[in-house]
N, CA, C and O atoms as a MOPAC input file, in Angstrom:
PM7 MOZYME 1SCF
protein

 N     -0.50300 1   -19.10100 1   -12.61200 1
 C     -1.23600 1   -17.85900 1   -12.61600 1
 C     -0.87300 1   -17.09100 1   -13.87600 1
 O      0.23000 1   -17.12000 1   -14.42200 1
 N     -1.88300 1   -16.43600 1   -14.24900 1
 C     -1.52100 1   -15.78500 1   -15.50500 1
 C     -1.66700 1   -14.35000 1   -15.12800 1
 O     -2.43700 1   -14.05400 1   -14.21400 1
 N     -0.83200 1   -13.22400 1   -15.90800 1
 C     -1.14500 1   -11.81000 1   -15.73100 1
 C     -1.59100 1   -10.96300 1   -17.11500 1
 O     -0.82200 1   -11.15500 1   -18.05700 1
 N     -2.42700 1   -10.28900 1   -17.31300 1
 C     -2.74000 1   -10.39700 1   -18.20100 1
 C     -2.69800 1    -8.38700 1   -18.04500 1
 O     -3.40900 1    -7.76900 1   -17.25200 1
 N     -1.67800 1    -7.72300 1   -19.03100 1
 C     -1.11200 1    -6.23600 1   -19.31000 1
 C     -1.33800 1    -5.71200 1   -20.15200 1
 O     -1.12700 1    -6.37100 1   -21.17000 1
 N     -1.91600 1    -4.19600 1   -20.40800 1
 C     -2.38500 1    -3.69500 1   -21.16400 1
 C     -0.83800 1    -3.86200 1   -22.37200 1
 O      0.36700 1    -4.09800 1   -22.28600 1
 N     -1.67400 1    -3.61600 1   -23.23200 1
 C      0.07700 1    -3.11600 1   -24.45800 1
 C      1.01100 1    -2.82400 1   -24.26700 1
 O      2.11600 1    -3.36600 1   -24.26800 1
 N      0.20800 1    -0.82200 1   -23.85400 1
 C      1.43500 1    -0.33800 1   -23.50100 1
 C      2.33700 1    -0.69900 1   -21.97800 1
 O      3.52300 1    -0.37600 1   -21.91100 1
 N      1.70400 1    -1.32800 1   -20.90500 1
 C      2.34400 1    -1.69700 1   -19.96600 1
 C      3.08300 1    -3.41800 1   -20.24200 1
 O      3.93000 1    -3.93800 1   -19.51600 1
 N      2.68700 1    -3.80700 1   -21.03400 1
 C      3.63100 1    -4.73400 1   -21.99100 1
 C      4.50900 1    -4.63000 1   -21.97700 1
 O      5.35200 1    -5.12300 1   -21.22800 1
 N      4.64000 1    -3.65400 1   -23.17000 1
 C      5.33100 1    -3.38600 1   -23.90300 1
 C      6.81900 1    -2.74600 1   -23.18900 1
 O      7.93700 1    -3.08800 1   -23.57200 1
 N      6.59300 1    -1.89700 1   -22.23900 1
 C      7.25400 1    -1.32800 1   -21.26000 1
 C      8.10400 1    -2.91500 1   -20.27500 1
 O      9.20300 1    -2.82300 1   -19.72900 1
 N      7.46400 1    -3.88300 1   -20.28200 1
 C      7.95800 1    -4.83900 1   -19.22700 1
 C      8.79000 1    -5.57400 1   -20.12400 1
 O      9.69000 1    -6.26900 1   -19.65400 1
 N      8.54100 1    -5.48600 1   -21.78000 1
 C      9.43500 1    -6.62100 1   -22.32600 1
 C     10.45800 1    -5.70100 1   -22.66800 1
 O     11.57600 1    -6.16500 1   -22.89100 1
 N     10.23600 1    -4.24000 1   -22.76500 1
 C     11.82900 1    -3.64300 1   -22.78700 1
 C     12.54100 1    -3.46800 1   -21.70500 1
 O     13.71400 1    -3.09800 1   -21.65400 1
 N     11.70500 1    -3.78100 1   -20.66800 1
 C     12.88200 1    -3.58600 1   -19.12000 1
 C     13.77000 1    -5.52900 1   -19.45600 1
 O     14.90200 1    -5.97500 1   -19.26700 1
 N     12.85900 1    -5.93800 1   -19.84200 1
 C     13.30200 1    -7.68300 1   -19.78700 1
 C     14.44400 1    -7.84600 1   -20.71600 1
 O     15.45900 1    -8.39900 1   -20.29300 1
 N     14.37000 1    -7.32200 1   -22.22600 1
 C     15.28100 1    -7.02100 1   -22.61500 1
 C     16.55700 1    -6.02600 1   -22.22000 1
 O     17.66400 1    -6.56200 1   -22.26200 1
 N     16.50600 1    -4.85800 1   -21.90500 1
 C     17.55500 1    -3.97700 1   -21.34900 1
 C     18.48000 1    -4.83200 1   -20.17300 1
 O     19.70900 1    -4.88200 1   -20.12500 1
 N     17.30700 1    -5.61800 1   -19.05800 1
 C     18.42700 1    -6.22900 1   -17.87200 1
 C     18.81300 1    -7.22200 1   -18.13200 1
 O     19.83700 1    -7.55800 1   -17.53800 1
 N     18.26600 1    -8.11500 1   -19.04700 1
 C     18.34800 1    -9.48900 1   -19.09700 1
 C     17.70900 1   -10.37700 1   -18.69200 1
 O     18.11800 1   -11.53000 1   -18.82100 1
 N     16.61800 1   -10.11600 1   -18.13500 1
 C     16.16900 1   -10.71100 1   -16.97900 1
 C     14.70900 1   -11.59500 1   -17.60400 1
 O     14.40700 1   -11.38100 1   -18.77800 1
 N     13.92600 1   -12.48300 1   -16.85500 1
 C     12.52600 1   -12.64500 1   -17.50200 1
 C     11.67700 1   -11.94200 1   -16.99200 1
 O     11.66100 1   -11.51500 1   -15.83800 1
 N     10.89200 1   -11.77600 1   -17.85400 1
 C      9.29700 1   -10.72800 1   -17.78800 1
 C      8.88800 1   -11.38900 1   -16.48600 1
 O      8.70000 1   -10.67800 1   -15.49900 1
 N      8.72500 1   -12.82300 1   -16.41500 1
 C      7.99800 1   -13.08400 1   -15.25100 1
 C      8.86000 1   -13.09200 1   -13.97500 1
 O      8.18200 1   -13.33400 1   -12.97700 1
 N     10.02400 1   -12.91600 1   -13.75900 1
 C     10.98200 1   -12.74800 1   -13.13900 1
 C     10.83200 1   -11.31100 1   -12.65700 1
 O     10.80000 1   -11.09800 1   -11.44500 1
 N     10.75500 1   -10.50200 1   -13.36600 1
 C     10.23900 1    -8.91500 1   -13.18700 1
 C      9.26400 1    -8.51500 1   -12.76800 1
 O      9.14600 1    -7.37100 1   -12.32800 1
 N      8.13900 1    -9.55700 1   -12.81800 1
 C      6.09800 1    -9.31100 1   -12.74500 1
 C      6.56600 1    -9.65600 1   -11.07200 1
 O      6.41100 1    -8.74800 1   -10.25600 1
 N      7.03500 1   -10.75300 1   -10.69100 1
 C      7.35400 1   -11.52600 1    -9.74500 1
 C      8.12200 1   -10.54500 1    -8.73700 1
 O      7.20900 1    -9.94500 1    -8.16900 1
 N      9.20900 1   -10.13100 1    -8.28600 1
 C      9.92900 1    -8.74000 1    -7.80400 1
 C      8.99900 1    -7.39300 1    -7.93500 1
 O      9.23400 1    -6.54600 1    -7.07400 1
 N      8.10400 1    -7.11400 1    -8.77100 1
 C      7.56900 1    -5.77200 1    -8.75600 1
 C      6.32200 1    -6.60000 1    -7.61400 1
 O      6.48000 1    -6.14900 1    -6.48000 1
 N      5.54600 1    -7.32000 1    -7.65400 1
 C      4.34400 1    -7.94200 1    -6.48400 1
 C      5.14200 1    -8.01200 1    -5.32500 1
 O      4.48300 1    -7.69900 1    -4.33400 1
 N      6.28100 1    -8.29700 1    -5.08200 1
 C      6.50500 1    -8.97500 1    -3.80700 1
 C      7.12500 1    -7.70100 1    -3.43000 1
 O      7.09400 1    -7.60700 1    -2.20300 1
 N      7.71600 1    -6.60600 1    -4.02100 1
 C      8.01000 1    -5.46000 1    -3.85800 1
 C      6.60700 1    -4.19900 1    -3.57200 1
 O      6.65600 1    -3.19500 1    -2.86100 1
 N      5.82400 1    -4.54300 1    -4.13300 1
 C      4.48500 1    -4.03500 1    -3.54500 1
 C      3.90000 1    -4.63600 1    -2.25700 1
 O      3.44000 1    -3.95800 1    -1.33800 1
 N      3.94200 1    -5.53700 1    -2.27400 1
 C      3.48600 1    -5.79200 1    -0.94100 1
 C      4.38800 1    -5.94800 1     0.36000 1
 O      3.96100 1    -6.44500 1     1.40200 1
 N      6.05700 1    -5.33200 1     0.13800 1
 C      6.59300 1    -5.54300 1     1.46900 1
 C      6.21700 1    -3.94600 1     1.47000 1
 O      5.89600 1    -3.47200 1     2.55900 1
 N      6.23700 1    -3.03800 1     0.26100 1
 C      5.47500 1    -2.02700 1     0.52700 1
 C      4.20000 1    -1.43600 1     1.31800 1
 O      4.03400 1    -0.35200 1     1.87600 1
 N      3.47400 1    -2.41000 1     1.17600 1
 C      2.30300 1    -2.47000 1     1.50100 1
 C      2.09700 1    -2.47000 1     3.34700 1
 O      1.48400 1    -1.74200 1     4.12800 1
 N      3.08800 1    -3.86800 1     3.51800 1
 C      3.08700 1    -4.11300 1     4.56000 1
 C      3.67400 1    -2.89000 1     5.73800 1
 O      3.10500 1    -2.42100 1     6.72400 1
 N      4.85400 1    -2.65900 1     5.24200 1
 C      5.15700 1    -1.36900 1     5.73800 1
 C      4.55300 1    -0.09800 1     6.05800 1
 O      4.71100 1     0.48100 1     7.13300 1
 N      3.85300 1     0.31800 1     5.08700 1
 C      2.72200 1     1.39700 1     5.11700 1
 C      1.74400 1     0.96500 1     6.33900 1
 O      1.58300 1     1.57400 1     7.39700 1
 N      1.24200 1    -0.03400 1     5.99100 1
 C      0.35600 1    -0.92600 1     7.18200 1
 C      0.63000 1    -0.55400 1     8.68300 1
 O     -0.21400 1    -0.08500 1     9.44600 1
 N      2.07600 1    -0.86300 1     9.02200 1
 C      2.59800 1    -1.08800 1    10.07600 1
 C      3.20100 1     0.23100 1    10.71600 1
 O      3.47700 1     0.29000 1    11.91400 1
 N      3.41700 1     1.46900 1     9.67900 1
 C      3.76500 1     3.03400 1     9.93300 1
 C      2.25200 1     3.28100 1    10.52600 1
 O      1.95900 1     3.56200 1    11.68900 1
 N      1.66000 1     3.15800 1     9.77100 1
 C      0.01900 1     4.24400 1     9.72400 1
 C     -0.69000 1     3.04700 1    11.40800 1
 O     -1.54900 1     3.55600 1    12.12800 1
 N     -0.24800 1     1.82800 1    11.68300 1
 C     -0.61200 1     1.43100 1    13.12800 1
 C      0.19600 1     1.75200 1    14.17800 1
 O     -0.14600 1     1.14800 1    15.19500 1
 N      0.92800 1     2.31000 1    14.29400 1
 C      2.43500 1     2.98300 1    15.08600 1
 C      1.91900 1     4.52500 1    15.25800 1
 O      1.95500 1     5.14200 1    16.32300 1
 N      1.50100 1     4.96000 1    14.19700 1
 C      0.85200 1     6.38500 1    14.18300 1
 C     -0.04800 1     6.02800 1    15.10700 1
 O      0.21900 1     6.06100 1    16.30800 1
 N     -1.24500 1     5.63700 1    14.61700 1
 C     -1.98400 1     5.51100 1    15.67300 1
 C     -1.76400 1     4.67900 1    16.93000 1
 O     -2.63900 1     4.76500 1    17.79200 1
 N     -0.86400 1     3.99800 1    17.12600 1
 C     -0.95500 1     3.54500 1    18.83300 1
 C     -0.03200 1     4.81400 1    19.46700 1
 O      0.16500 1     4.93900 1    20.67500 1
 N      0.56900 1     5.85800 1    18.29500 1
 C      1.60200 1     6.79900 1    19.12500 1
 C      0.01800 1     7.90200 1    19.63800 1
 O     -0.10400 1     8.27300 1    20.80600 1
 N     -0.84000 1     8.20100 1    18.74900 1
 C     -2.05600 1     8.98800 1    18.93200 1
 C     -2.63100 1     8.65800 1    19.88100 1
 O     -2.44000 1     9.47000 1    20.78600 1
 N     -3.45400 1     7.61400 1    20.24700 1
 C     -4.12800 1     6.61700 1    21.13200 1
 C     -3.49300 1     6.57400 1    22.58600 1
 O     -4.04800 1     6.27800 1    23.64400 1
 N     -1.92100 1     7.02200 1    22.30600 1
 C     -1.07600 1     6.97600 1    23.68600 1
 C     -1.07100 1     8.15500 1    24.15100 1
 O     -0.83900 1     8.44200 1    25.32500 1
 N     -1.29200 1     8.81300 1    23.38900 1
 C     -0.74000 1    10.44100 1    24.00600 1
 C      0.46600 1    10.69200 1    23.58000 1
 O      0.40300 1    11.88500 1    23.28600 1
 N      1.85100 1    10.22200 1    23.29100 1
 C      2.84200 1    10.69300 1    22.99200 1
 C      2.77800 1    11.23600 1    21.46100 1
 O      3.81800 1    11.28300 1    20.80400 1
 N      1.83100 1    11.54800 1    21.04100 1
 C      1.67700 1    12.58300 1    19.94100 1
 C      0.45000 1    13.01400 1    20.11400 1
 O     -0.47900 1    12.33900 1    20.55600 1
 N      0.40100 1    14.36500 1    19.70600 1
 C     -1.02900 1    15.36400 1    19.92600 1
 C     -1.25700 1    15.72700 1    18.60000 1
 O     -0.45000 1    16.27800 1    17.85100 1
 N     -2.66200 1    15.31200 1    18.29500 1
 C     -2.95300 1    16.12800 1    17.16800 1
 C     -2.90700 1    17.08400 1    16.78500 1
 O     -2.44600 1    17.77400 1    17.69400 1
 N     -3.21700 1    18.07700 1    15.39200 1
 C     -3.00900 1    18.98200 1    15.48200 1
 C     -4.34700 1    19.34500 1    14.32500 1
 O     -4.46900 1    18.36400 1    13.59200 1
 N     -5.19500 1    20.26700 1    14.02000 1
 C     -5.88000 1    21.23500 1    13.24700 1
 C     -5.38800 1    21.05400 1    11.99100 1
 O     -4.28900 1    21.53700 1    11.71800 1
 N     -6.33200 1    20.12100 1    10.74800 1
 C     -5.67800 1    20.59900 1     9.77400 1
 C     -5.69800 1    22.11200 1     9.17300 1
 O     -4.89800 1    22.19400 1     8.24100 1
 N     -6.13100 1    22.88700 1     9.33900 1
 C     -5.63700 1    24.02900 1     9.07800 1
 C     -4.38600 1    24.70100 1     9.66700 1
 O     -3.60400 1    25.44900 1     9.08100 1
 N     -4.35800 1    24.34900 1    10.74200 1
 C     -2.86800 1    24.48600 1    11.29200 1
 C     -2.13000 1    24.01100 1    10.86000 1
 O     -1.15800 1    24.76100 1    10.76700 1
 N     -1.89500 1    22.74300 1    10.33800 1
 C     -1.09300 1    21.74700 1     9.63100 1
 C     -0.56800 1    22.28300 1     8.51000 1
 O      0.63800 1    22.15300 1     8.30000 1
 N     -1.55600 1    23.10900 1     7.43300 1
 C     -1.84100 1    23.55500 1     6.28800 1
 C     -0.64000 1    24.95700 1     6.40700 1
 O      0.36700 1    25.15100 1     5.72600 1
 N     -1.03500 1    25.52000 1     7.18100 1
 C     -0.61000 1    27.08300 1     7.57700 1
 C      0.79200 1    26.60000 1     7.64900 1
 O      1.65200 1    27.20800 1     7.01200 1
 N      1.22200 1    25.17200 1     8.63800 1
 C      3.20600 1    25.17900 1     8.67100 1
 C      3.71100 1    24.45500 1     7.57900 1
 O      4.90200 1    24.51700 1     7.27500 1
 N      2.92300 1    23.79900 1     6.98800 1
 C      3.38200 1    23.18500 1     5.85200 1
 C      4.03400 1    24.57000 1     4.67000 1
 O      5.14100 1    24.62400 1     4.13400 1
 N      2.77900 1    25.63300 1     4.55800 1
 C      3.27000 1    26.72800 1     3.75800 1
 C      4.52900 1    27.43400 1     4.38200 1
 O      5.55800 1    27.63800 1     3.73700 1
 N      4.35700 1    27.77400 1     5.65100 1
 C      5.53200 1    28.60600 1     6.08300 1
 C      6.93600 1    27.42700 1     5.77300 1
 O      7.81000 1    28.04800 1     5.16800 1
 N      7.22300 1    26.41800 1     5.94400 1
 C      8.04600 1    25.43200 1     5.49900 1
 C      8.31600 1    25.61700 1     4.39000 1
 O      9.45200 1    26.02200 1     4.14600 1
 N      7.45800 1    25.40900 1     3.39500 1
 C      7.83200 1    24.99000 1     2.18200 1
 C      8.47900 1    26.90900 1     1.21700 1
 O      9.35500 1    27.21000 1     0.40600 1
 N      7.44800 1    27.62500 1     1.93900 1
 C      8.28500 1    29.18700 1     1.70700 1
 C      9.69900 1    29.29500 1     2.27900 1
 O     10.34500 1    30.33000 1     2.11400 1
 N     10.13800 1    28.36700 1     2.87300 1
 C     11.63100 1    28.72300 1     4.27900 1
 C     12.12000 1    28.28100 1     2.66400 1
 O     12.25000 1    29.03100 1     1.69700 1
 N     12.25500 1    27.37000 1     2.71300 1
 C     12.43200 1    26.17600 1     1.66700 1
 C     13.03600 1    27.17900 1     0.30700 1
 O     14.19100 1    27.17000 1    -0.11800 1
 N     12.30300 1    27.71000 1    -0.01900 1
 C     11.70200 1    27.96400 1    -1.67500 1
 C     13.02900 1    29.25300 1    -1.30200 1
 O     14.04000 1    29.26100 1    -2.00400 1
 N     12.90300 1    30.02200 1    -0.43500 1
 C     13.80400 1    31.24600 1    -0.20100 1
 C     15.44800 1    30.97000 1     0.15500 1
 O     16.33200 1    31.82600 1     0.20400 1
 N     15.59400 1    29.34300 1     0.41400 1
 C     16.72600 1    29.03500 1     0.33700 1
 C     18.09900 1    29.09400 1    -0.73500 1
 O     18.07100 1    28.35200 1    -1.71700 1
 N     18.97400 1    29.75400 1    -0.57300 1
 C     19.81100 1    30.03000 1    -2.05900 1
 C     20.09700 1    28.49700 1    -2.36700 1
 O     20.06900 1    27.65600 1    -1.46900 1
 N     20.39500 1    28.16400 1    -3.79100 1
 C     20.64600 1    27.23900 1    -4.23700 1
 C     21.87000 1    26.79100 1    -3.57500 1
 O     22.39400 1    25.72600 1    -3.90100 1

């Protein structure tokens, strides 16, 4: 299989290859299989969500409501001393 990278994303993979030591395709290879246990995961959260929805043991909620605690949160947050 061939992969075929813009320049600048090249260019970026043969200085990570150089910096670790490692091969470019050794790196192409770990970043795919690292996307897709990603992938898979996401997959398997967002079907858990919904069989928790579908069950009842979570209740939806209004996104505007959602919206409204997200702000009061993120203000708790922001007013916190360093």
């Amino acid at each position: 299989m061939e992969v075929h990278l813009n320049p600048d994303l090249q260019a970026k993979l043969d200085q990570l290859a150089l910096d670790t030591g490692r091969a470019t395709g050794e790196l192409v290879e770990d970043a795919v299989a690292g996307y897709f246990a990603e992938l898979q995961q996401t997959g398997e959260m967002l079907n858990n969500r919904y069989d928790d929805l579908k069950s009842g043991r979570v209740k939806p909620i209004d996104g505007e409501e959602a919206l409204v605690r997200l702000k009061v949160k993120t203000e708790a947050q922001r007013r916190r001393p360093a």
